[in-house]
C-alpha positions in Angstrom: 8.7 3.4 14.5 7.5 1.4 11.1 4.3 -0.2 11.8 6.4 -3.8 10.7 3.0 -5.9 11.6 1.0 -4.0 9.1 3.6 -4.9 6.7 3.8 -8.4 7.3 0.4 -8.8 7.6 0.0 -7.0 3.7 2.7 -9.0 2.1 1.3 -12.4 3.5 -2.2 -12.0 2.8 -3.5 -14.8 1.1 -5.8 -14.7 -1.6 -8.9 -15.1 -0.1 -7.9 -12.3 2.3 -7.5 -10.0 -0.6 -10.2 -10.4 -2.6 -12.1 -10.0 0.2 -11.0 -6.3 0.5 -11.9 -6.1 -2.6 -15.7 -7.4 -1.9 -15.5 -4.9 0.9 -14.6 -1.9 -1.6 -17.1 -2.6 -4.0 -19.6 -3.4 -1.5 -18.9 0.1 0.6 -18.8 1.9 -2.8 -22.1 0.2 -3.6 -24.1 1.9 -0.5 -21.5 4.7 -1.0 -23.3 5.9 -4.2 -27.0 4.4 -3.0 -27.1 6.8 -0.1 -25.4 9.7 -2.2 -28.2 9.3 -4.7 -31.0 8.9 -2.5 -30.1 12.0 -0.5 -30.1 13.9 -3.8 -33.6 13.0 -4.9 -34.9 13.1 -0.8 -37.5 15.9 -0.3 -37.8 17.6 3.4 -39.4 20.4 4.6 -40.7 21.0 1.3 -37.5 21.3 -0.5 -35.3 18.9 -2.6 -32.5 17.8 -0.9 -29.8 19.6 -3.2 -26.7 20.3 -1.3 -23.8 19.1 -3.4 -20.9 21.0 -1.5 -22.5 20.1 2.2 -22.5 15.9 0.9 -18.9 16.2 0.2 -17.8 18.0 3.3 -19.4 14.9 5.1 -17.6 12.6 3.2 -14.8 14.1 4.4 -16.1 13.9 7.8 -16.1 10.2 7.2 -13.3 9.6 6.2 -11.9 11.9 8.9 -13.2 8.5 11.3 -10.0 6.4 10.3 -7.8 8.6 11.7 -9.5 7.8 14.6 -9.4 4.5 14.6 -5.9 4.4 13.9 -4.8 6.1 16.7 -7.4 4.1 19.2 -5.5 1.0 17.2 -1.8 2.4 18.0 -2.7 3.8 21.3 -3.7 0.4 22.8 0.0 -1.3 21.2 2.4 0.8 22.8 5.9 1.3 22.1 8.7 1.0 24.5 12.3 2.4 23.7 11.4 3.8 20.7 14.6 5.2 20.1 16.6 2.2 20.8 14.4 0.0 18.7 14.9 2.8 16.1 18.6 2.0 16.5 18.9 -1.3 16.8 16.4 -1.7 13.8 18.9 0.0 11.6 21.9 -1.8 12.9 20.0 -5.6 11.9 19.3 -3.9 8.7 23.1 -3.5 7.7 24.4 -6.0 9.8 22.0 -8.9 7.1 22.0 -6.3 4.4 18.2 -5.8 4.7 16.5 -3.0 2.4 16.3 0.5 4.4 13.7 0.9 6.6 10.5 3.0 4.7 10.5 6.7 6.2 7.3 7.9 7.8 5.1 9.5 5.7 4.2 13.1 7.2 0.6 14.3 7.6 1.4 16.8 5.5 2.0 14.9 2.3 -1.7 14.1 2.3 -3.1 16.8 1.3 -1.9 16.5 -1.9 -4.1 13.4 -2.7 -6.6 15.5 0.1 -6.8 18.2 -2.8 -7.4 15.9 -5.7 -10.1 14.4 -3.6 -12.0 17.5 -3.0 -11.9 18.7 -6.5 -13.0 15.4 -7.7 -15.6 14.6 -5.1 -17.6 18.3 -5.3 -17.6 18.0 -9.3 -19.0 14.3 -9.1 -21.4 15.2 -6.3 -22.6 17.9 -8.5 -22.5 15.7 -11.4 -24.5 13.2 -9.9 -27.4 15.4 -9.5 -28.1 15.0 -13.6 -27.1 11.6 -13.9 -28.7 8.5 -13.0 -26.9 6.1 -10.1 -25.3 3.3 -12.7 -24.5 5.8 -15.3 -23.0 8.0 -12.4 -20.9 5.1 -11.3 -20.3 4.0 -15.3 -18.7 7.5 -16.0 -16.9 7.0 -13.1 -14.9 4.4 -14.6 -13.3 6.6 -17.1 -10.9 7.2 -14.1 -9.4 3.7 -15.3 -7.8 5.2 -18.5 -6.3 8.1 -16.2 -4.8 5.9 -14.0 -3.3 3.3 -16.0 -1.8 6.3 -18.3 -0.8 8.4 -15.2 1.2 5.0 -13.9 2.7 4.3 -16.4 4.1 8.2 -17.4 5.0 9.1 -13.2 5.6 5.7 -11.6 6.8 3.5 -14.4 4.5 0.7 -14.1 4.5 -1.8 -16.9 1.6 -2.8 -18.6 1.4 -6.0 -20.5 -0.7 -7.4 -23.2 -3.7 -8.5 -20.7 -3.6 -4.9 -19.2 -4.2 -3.4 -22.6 -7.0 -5.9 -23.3 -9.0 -4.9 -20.3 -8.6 -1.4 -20.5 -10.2 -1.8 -24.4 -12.9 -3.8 -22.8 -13.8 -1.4 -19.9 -13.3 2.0 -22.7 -15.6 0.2 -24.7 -18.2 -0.5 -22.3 -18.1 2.9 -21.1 -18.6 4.2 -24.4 -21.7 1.8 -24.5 -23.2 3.2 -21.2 -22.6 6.4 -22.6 -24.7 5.6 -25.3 -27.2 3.9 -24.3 -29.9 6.3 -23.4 -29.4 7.6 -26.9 -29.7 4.5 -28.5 -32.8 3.9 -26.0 -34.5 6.7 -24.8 -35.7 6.4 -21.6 -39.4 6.9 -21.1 -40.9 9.0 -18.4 -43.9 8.0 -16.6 -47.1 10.4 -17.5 -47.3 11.5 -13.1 -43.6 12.5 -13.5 -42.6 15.8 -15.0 -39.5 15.9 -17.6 -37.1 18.2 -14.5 -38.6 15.7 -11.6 -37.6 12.8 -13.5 -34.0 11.4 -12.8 -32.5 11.5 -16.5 -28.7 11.7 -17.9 -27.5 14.9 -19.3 -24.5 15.9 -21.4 -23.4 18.0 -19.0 -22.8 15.1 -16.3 -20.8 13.3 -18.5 -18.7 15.9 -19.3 -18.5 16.8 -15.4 -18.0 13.2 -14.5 -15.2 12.6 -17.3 -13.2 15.8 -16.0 -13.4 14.5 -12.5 -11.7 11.2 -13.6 -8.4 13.4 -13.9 -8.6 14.4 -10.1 -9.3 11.0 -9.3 -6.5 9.3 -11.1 -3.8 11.8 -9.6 -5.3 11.0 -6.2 -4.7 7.4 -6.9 -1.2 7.6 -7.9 -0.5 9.6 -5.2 -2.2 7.3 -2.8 -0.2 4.3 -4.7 3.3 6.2 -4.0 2.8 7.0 -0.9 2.0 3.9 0.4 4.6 2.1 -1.8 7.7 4.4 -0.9 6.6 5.4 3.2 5.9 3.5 5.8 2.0 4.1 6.5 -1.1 2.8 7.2 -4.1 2.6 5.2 -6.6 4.1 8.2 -3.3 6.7 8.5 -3.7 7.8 4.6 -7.9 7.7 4.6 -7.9 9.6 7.8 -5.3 12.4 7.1 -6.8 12.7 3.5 -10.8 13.5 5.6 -9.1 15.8 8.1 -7.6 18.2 5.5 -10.5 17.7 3.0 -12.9 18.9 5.9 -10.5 22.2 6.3 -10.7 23.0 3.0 -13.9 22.8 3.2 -14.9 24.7 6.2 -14.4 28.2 5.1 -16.0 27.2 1.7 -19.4 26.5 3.6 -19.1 29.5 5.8 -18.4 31.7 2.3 -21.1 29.4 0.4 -23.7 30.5 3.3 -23.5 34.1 2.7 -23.7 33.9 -1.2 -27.1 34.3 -2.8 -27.6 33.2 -6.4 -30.2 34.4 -8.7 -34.0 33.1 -9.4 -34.3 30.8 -11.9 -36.6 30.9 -14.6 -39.9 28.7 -14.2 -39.3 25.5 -16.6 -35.9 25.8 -17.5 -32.5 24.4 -16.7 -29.9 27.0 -15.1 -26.9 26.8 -13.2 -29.0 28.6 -10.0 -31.1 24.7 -9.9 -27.5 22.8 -10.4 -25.1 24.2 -7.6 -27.5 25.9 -5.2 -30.1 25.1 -2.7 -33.3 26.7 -2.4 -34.4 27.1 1.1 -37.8 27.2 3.4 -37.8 31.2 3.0 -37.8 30.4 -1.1 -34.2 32.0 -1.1 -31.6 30.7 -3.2 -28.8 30.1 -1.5 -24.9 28.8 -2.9 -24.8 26.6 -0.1 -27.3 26.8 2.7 -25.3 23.9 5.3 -27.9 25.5 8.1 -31.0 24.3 6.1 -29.2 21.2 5.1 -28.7 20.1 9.0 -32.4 21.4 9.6 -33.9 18.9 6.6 -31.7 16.1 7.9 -33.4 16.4 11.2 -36.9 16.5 10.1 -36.4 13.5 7.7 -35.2 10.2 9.7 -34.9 8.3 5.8 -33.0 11.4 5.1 -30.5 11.3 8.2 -30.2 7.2 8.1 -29.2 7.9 4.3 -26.4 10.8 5.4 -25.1 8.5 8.3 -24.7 5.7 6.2 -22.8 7.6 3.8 -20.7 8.8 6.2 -19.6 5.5 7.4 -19.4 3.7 4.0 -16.8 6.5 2.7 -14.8 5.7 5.2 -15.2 2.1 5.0 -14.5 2.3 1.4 -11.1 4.3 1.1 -9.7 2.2 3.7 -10.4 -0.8 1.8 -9.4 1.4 -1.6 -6.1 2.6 -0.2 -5.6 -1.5 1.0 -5.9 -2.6 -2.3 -4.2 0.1 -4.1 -1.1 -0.3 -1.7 -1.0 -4.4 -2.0 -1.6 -4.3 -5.6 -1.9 -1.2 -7.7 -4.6 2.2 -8.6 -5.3 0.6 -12.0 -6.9 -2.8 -9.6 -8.7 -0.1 -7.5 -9.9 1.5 -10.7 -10.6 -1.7 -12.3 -12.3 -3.0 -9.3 -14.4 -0.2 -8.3 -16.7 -0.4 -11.8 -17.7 -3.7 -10.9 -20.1 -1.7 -8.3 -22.0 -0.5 -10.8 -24.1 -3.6 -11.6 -25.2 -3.2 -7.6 -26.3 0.3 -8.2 -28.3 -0.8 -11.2 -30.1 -3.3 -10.3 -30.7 -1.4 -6.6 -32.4 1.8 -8.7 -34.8 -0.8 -11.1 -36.2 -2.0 -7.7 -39.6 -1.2 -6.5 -38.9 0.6 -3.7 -37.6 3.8 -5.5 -39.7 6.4 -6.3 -41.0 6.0 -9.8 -39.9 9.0 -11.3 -36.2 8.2 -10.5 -36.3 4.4 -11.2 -34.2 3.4 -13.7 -35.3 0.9 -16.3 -34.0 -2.2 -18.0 -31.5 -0.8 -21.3 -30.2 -4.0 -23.3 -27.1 -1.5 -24.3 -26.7 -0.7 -21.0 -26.2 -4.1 -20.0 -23.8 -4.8 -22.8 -21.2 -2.0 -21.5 -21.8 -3.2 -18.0 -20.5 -6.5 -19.2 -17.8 -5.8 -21.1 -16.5 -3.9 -17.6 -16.9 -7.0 -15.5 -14.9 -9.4 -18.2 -12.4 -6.0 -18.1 -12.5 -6.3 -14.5 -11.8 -10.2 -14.2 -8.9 -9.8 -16.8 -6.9 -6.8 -15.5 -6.9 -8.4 -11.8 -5.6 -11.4 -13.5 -8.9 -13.4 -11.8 -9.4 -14.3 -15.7 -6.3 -15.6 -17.3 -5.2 -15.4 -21.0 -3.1 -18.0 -22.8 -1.1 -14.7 -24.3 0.0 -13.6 -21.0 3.5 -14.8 -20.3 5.2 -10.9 -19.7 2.3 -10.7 -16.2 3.9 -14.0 -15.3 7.5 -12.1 -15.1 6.2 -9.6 -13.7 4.7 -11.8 -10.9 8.4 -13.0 -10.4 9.8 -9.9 -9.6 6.8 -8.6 -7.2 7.5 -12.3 -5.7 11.3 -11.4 -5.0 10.4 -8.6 -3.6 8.0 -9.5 -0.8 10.4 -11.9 -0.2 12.9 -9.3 0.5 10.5 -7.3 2.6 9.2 -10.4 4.6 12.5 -11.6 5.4 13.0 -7.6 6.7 9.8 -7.9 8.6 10.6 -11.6 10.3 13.9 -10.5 11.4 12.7 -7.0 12.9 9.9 -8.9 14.6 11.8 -11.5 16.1 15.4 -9.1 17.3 13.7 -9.2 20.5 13.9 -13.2 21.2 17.8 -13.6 20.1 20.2 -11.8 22.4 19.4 -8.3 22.4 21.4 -5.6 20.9 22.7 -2.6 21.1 24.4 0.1 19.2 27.7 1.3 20.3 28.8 5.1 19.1 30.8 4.2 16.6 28.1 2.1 14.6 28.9 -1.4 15.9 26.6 -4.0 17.5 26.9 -5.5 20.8 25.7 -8.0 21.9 24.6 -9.3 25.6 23.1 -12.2 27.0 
């Protein structure tokens, strides 16, 4: 049975409502990332915290939540005569020449977005280890350029002149954070050593960028699915976290039994990147039994995996929201604008020294240019040259008109005479 309050409810939300779920999204994806990064520079049981493949399978977990809050949300609105409303839905749907009912979208079909996900998320989790938080997030942005070229190629999304103009701006200031510890080189406090201290590398770039493509297809899937079937948001998020978590079950179990070579002392390999080194001084691929141990020692450390937990879930529902009532390009758009949060959060005080970030003017220039590319693609910032967005306003305006008047008449069938279908197609009515 289509879920025709959800719809309503999406295509008259008012302004305020929705950029409120976009407050939400960048505010989730703000202590998304905090927590991520905190838990990769946390030290228990006299290891670093370095479980790249472990973090992700608890996002997962997270987002696994919404499914379970969508079916504690459907099981206390039951449905009676499903199968007559079914009929009688279609039968007011010809009878006023309404649009077709959306068809259900099957668990199933999430695991392609579930995939792009879990290639995305382990690469960025792993790129994040060699990158500070904001130029983390900064990089992450690149997913923007993916996703407007990826709409535009597979769903046929125009762009006008004002999309083009952000998507210069937020390029641009990407290339600036890119650049900036180049231009500026950080400096490292004397007490810290130059592998303790948090620094960006090339290789997290290159990482981060070559996540962006998973992310983007993720996105447009996301956008298609909830364009084309009838689904909700907590429905898409959850699904997406219960298949991610298979996928990723077998992995750890593998990862567990997989020991990686000693590094050598002072220099950078691939053993310090992807694997963990445990309280027996073993190098393990994945060691998810040590991981649960440090987490229990460390009550900073557990409040830091719990709160990322929540927050990813938190954060694709309001993602998938947005991307469903507007478009992936506003989710992409929308999500850099967390980056400022991150920065200014990692300058604070209260980080440890050695992986406090510090004030770079170029830095601040790209994050600028994001948030004027930000306010300009999500039309919050209006140009004078932007007439084709206004046409394209007109037809998104016909139709949610089209699928409101859908909605109000399916929600109200029940208070005119009710109906039902004879064999042969026709409707009869009763009083």
């Amino acid at each position: 049975m289509p879920n025709t309050n959800t719809e309503t409810q999406e295509n008259n939300m008012s302004p305020f409502g929705f950029y409120m779920y976009m407050f939400l999204l960048v505010a989730s994806g703000s202590i998304n990332t905090i927590a991520n990064k905190l838990q990769n520079i946390s030290v228990s049981l006299g290891q670093k915290y370095n479980h790249s493949f472990f973090i992700t399978f608890i996002m997962f977990c997270g987002e696994a939540i919404c499914l379970l809050v969508f079916y504690l949300k459907k099981k206390n609105n039951p449905i009676r005569n499903q199968n007559l409303e079914n009929q009688n839905l279609v039968a007011i749907s010809e009878k006023h020449n309404l649009p077709p009912q959306k068809p259900q979208l099957s668990p199933y079909m999430c695991m392609l977005p579930a995939f792009c996900d879990f290639l995305s998320s382990t690469v960025n989790t792993i790129g994040l280890t060699m990158m500070t938080g904001s130029s983390f997030q900064m990089m992450r942005g690149a997913s923007i350029l993916f996703v407007a070229l990826f709409s535009k190629v597979f769903l046929r999304s125009k762009l006008f002149v004002h999309n083009y103009i952000a998507l210069t701006l937020v390029i641009t200031g990407l290339m600036l954070v890119g650049a900036a510890n180049l231009v500026i080189e950080p400096e490292i406090p004397r007490i810290c050593s130059a592998l303790e201290a948090t620094t960006t590398s090339v290789l997290g770039f290159v990482l981060i960028f070559f996540a962006s493509i998973f992310v983007a297809f993720q996105f447009i899937f996301e956008e298609e699915f909830t364009k084309r079937y009838n689904c909700h948001p907590l429905e898409v998020v959850g699904w997406e976290g219960v298949w991610g978590a298979l996928f990723y079950i077998p992995i750890l179990i593998i990862f567990q039994n997989i020991q990686c070579p000693n590094p050598q002392p002072g220099k950078t390999s691939w053993t310090k990147i992807l694997c963990t080194k445990n309280d027996h001084n073993q190098w393990i691929l994945e060691d998810s039994l040590f991981a649960i141990r440090q987490n229990y020692n460390d009550t900073m450390l557990l409040f830091c995996n719990i709160a990322y937990c929540l927050s990813i879930a938190l954060f694709n529902y309001t993602g998938v929201t947005v991307t469903k009532i507007a478009s992936a390009a506003s989710r992409a758009v929308t999500d850099t604008i967390r980056t400022v949060v991150i920065w200014c959060f990692f300058m604070l005080p209260i980080v440890n020294i050695c992986n406090r970030e510090h004030f770079n003017f170029v830095q601040l220039t790209g994050f600028m240019f994001l948030i004027a590319g930000t306010l300009i693609y999500n039309e919050i910032v209006f140009l004078p040259f932007g007439k084709k967005a206004e046409n394209g306003k007109i037809e998104i305006k016909e139709i949610k008109e089209k699928e409101e008047l859908q909605s109000l008449t399916i929600n109200n069938y029940n208070t005119i005479p009710s109906e039902s279908v004879l064999s042969d197609g026709n409707v009869n009515k009763t009083i």
